[in-house]
VEXSEZA-334473 format. One record per residue (C-alpha): residue in three letters; y, x, z. Coordinates in steps of 0.05 Angstrom, whole numbers. Last residue first. Layout:
N
<site type="ALA" v="Y" u="X" w="Z"/>
...
//
This chain:
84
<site type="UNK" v="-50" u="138" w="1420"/>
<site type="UNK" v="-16" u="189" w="1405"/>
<site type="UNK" v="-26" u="264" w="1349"/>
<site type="UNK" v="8" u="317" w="1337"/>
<site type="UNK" v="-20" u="361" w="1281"/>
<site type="UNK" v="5" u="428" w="1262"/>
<site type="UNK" v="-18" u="447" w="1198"/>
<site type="UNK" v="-43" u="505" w="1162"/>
<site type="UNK" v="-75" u="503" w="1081"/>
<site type="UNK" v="-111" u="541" w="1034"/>
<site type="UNK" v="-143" u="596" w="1081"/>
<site type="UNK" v="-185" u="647" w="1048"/>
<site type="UNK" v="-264" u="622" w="1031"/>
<site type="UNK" v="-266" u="627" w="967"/>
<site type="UNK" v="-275" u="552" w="960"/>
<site type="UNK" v="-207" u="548" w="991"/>
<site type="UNK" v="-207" u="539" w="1078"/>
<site type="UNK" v="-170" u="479" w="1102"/>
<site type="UNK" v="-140" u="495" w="1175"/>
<site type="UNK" v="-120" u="447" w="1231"/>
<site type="UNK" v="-71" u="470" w="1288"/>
<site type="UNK" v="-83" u="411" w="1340"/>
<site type="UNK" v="-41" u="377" w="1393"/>
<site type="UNK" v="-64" u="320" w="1422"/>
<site type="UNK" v="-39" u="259" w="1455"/>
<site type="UNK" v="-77" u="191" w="1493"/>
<site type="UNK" v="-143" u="239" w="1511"/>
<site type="UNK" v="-196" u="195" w="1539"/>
<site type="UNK" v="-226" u="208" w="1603"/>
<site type="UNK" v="-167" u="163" w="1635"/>
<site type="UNK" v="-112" u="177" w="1679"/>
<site type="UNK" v="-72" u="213" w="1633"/>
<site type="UNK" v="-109" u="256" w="1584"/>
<site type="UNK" v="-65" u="298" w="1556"/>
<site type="UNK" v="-84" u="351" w="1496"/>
<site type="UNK" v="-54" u="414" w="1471"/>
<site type="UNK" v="-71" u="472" w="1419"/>
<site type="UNK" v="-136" u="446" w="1403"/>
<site type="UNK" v="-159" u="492" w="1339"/>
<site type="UNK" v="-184" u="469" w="1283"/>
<site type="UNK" v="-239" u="454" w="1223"/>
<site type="UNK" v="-235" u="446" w="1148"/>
<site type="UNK" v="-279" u="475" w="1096"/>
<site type="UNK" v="-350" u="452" w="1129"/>
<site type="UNK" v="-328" u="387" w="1108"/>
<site type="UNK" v="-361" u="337" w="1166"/>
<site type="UNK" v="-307" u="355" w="1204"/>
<site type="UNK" v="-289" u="367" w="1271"/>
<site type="UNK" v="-307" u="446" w="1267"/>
<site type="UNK" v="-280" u="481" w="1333"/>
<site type="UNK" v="-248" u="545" w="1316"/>
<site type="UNK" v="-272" u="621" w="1329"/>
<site type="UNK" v="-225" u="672" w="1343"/>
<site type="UNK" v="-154" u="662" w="1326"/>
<site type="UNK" v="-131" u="728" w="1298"/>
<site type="UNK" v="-205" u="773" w="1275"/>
<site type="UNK" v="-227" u="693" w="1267"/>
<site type="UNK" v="-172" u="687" w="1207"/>
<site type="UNK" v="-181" u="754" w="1179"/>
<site type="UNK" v="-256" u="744" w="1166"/>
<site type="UNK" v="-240" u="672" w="1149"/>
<site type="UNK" v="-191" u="708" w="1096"/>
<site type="UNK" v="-125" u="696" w="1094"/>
<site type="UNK" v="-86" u="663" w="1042"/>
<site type="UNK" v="-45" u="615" w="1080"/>
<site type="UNK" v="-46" u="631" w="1156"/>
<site type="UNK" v="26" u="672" w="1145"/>
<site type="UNK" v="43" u="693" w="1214"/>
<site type="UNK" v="116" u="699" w="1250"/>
<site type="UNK" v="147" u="636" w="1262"/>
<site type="UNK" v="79" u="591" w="1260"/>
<site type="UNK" v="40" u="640" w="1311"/>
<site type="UNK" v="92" u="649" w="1352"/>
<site type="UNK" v="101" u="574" w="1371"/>
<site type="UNK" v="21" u="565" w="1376"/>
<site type="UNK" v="17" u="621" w="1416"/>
<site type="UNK" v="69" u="583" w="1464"/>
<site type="UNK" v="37" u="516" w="1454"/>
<site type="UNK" v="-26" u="561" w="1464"/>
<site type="UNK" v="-8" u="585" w="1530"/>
<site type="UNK" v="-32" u="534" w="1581"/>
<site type="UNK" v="-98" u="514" w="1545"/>
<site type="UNK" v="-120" u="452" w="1587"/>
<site type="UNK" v="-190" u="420" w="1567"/>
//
């Protein structure tokens, strides 16, 4: 898939929003709705990036992953690059 402005998003996003201690309400209301790669309901993300050469398999991603708390506000916000 080919987002052409979330590197930028992403960009503004980490210098001027606190994810941490959000709600999911709050969270989706910002982001909209993520893609949930986990088999912990708790942690999902959003592609940011992703190159896929000449194959059908992506060989680098970028992903902003999100671990929700039991209370269901955002614990923890990363920014995950990823090659293979």
């Amino acid at each position: 898939m080919e987002y052409p402005y979330r590197r930028a998003m992403l960009k503004d996003l980490t210098d001027n929003y606190k994810l941490n201690g959000l709600s999911y309400k709050q969270l989706i209301a910002l982001l909209g709705e993520p893609l949930n790669s986990s088999r912990d309901i708790n942690q999902f993300y959003y592609p940011v990036y992703e190159y896929y050469g000449s194959d059908i398999d992506p060989i680098y991603t970028i992903t902003l992953d999100i671990t929700l708390l039991k209370d269901s506000t955002v614990g923890d916000s990363k920014v995950t690059e990823w090659k293979k």
